[in-house]
N, C-alpha and C positions, 0 to 999 in steps of 0.2 A: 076431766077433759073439757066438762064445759064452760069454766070458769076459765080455764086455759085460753079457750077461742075468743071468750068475748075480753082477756085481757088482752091479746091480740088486735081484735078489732079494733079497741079504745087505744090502743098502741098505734094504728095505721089511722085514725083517725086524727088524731094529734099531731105526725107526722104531716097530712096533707095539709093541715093548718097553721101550721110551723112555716112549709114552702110557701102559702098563700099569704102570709105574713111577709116574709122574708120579698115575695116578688112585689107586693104594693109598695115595703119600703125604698125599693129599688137597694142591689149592693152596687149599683156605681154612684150613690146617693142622689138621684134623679127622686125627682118628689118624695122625701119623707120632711116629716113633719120639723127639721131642725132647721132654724133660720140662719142665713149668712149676713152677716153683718160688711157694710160697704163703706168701706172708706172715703171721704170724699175732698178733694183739694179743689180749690175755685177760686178762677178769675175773672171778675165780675166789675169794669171799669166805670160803669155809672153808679155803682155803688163802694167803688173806691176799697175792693177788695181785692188783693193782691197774693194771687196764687200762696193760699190763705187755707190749711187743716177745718172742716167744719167740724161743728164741737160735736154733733148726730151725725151718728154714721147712720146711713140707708139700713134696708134690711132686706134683703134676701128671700120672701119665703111663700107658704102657700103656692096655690098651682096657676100656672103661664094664665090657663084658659084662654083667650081671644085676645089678652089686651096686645094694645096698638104702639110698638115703639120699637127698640133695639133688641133685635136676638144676638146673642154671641154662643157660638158653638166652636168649643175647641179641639171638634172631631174633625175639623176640616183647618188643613194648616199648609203655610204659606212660606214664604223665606225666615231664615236666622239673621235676629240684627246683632251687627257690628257694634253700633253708640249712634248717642245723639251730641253735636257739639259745635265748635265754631272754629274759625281759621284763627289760630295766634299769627298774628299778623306780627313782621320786627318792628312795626310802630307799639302794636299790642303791647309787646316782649318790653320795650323802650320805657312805655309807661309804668308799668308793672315795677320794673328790674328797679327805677328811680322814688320808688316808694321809698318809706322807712319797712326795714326788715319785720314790727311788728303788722303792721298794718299789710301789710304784701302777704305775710302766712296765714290773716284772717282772711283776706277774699280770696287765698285759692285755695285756703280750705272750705269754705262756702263755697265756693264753684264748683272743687273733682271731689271731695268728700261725700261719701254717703249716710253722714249724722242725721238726725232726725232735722236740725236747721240748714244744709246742704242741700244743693241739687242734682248734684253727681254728672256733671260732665264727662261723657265717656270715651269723647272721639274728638281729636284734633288735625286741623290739614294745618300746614308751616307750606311756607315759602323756601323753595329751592334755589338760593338767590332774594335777590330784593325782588319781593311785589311791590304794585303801586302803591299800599298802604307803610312802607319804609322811608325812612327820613332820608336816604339818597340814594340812586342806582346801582350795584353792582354785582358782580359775579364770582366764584370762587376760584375766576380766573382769568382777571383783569390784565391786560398785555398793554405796552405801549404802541402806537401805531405800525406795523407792519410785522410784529412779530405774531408768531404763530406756538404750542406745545401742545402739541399731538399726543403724548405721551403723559400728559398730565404732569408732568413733574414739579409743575410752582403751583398746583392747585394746594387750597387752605379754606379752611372752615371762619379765617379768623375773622373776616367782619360779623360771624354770628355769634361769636365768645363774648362777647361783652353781656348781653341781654338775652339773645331769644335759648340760648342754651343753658346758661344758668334757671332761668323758669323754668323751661322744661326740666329741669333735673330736679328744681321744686317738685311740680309737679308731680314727679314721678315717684316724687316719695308720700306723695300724699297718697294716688291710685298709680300702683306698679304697673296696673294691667290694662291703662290706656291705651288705645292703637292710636297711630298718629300715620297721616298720610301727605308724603311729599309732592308740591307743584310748583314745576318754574314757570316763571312769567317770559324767563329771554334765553338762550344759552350766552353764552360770552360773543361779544360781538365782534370779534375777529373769526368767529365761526360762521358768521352771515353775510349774505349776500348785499345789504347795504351799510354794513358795519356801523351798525346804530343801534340803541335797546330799545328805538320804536319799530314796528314792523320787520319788513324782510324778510326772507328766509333759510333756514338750513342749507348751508350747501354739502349737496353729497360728498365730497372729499373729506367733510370732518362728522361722518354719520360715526363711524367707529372713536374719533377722539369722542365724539360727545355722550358715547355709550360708557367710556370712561369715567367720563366725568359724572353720570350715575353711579358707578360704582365707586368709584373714589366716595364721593357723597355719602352712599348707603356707610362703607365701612366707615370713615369718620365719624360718622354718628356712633355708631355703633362702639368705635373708642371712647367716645363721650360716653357710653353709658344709655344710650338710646337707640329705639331699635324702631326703623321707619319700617312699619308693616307693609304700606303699600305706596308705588308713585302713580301718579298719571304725567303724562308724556307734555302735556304744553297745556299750560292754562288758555283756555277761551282761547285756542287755535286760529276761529275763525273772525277775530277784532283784531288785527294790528296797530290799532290807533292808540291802544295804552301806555305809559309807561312806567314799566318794560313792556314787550308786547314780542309777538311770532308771528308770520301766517305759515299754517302748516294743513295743509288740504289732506285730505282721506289717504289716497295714493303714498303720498310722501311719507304719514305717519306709519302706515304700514310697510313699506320700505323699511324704515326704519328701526322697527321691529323684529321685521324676519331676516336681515341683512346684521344691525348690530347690535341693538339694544338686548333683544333675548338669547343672543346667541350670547353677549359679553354676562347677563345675571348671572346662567348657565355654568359658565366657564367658572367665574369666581365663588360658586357653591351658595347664592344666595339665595334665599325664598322669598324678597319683597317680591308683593303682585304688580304686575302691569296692569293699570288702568286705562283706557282710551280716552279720546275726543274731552270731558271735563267744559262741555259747553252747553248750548238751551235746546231746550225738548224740541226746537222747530226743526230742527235735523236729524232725527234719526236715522238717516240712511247715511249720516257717515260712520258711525260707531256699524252697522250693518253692512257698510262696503269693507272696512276692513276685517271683519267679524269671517265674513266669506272669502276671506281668504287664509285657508288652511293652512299656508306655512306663517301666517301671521298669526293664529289664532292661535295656535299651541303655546306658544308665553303668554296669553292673553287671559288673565280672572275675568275682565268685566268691564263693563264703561259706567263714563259718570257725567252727571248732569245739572246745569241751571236751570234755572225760571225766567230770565230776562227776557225770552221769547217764546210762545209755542203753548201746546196748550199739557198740564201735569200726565193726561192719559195717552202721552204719546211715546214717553216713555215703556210703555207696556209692549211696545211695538218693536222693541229689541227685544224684551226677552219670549216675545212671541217667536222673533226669526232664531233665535238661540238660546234657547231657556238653561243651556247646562253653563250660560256665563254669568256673572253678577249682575248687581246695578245699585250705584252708590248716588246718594245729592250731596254734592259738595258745595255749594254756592249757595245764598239768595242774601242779598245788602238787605237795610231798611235805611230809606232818604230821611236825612234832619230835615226839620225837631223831632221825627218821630210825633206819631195818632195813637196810644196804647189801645183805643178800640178798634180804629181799622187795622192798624198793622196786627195787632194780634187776630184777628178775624181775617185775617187773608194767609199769613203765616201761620196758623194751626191749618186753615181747608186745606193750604196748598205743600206749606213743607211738611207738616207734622202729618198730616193724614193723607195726602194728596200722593204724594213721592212713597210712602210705608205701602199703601193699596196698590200702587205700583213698581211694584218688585224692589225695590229699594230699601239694602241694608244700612245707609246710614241716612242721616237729615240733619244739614249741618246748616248754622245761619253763618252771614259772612263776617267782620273784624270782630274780635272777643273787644277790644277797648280802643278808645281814641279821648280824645282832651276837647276841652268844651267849644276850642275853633273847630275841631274836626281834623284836628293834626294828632299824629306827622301824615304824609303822605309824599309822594314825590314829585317833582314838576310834571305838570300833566298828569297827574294820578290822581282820585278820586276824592272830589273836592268838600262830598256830601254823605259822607257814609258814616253814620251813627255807630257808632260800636254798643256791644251789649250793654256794655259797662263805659259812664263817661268818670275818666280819674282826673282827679288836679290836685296832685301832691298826693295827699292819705288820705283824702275826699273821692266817698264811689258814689255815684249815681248810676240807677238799676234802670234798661230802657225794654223796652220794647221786646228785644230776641233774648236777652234774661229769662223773660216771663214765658215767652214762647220755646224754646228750649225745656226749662224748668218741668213743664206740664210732660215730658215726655221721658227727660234724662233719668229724672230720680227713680222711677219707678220700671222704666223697661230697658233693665238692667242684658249687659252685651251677654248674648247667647238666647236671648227670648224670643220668642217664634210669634210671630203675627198669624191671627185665627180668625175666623170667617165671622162676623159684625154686621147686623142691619144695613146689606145690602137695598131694601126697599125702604127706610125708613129716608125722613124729607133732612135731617140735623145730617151735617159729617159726622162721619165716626170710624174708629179704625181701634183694634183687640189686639192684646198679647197673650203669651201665655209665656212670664217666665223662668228659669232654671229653678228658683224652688216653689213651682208650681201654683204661681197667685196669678189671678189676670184682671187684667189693667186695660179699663177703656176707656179711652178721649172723648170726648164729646164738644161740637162748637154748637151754637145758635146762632146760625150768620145773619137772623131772616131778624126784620123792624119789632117782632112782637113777643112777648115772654110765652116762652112754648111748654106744656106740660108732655111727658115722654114716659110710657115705660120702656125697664130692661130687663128683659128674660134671660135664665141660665138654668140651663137642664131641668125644665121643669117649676122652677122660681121665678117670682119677678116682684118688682117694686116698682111704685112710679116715683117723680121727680120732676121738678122742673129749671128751665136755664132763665135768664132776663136775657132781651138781646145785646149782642155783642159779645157775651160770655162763653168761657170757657171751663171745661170739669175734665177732672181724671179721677177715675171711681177706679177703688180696688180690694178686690176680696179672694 
């Protein structure tokens, strides 16, 4: 019997030391002794390193203690991203389409591929009609003067069968599972009030033709083999000066809306989302005047937003007034020649990390490509806008929103959830966590001097450091 007790005892002792083991190692691997290894990509323009694999990976390990720099916790989580990517502009589409067939399959599989040399472009907006960045104006349903078709019956996809639809069909066979999202710059100008593709506006008597004419749109695509996830209602609303161009004020778009637009998706069994406004953070309270109103907001996903004006945390201030809507960036140029250290250092603070901290499921920069004038674009359309990519012939050159994309697309793959990142740390920064469970932090150094940083994770941390102007995406 006695020998019984004390195996016993040696038995419950061993046990208690078993659990004491087991809680130091932590089982949700919070401080045990295995290191994680950190992948590290870096863009670093005074050193003429271009979003660029380091050969050491970071490591992961030992305990947080005190140190000073980025916590990422991915116990606290935030919106699902959609992609990160650019507007195929039909000049884009134009440039591309006139490659040689070789050279056109190797940049876009560089671009939407996700190979180890790939960036993985996730998310694309097309023009619903000609934007400013297309070699001439038009609409899918150009009328001679005084007639009118209410009924859609001459509308045709065909000025975009030449170029921007064929890419896309590239495209699509390269990532099946892009979302691509629709904006018109005009509706057709017999539909407006000064029958011109500059300014003007909607007039009520063709709200229901024009809700048509989204639909027509949505399914023609969708005959093509392409399926527009989402539209917004009028590019940059509130500039009529472009061409093409609208003015369409809060009031009107909302009308518009709960009178045809959702009523006509509805009818035709579609699920593309309605996006709102698709202009600069200095306005919020138009995407929030239409937002409150309730027979507008029930076709409504979400709104979307520029940089051209306003400050990125303003943003926040819709989904503060309705947190059960979206919030997408769809916009931001970079001006020729392009700065790859400022433009990258304003573009990671503002689109990459700025808009993500900010409820925002995508973060798009503006033309994917243009030619080394800066063409095509349209009279009066945008005289200065650097595309990611500048092409002349089978000739790429890599600019600016390449690199700034790049840092985000390849690695915070659509369905990954943004996680709570050094809030009090002085560097931007913004976390993912995603779908097969790796997470991915950005990092800028916006500030004049080479900054030393650490990064804690459950427990872990390493230090690191950026040179100014640079930019990293760590991931483990």
């Amino acid at each position: 019997m006695k020998k019984v007790c004390l195996f016993a005892f040696a038995l419950l002792i061993f046990c208690f030391s078993c659990n004491d083991k087991s809680r130091s190692s932590g089982n949700n691997g919070d401080n045990d002794s295995t290191k994680i290894n950190v992948q590290v990509w870096l863009t670093d323009p005074d050193a003429a390193v271009f979003f660029k694999k380091q050969e050491m990976p970071l490591a992961l390990t030992g305990s947080a203690g005190n140190v000073s720099g980025i916590e990422v916790n991915d116990r606290d989580t935030f919106q699902t991203m959609d992609g990160f990517g650019y507007t195929l502009t039909g000049g884009s589409a134009m440039l591309l389409g006139k490659m040689s067939a070789n050279a056109r399959a190797t940049i876009l599989k560089e671009m939407f591929a996700t190979d180890a040399n790939d960036i993985g472009t996730s998310y694309l907006r097309v023009s619903i009609g000609a934007s400013d960045l297309d070699e001439k104006v038009f609409s899918y349903n150009d009328l001679p003067d005084g007639q009118t078709d209410v009924n859609m019956e001459k509308f045709s996809l065909e000025p975009d069968k030449t170029y921007l639809i064929p890419v896309l069909k590239e495209v699509l066979a390269i990532y099946p599972d892009i979302k691509i999202l629709g904006s018109p710059w005009s509706p057709p100008v017999w539909m407006k009030t000064n029958k011109n593709s500059v300014g003007g506006s909607l007039k009520p008597e063709y709200y229901d033709a024009y809700a048509k004419y989204f639909v027509k749109y949505i399914q023609g695509m969708k005959a093509e083999g392409i399926t527009i996830d989402a539209i917004t209602i009028q590019n940059e609303p509130l500039h009529p000066g472009n061409n093409p161009s609208l003015l369409m004020q809060p009031l009107e778009q909302a009308d518009f809306i709960k009178q045809s637009l959702g009523p006509a998706l509805k009818a035709a069994d579609l699920s593309t989302k309605i996006i709102l406004y698709d202009h600069n953070a200095d306005r919020p309270d138009y995407p929030i005047t239409i937002l409150n109103d309730a027979e507008a907001a029930k076709y409504v996903d979400g709104s979307a937003f520029h940089l051209y004006a306003g400050d990125v945390s303003a943003i926040s201030q819709v989904h503060d007034a309705h947190p059960d809507k979206h919030l997408y960036f769809t916009e931001q140029w970079i001006g020729a020649p392009g700065n790859l250290k400022g433009d990258l250092g304003w573009h990671i603070k503002n689109v990459i990390i700025g808009t993500t901290r900010n409820w925002c499921k995508t973060a798009l920069e503006w033309n994917l490509a243009a030619d080394k004038n800066l063409e095509p674009h349209t009279p009066g359309g945008c005289t200065e806008c650097l595309g990611a990519l500048t092409i002349e012939g089978d000739h790429v050159t890599r600019n600016p929103a390449y690199y700034v994309i790049a840092h985000a697309a390849k690695f915070v793959r659509p369905g990954s959830v943004r996680i709570a990142s050094g809030n009090n740390s002085p560097l931007p920064n913004v976390a993912f966590k995603t779908p097969d469970n790796k997470i991915v932090l950005i990092v800028l150094n916006d500030t004049d001097a080479k900054r030393s940083f650490g990064i804690a994770y459950r427990g872990k941390t390493t230090t690191t450091a950026l040179n100014p102007g640079a930019a990293a995406t760590y991931i483990w």
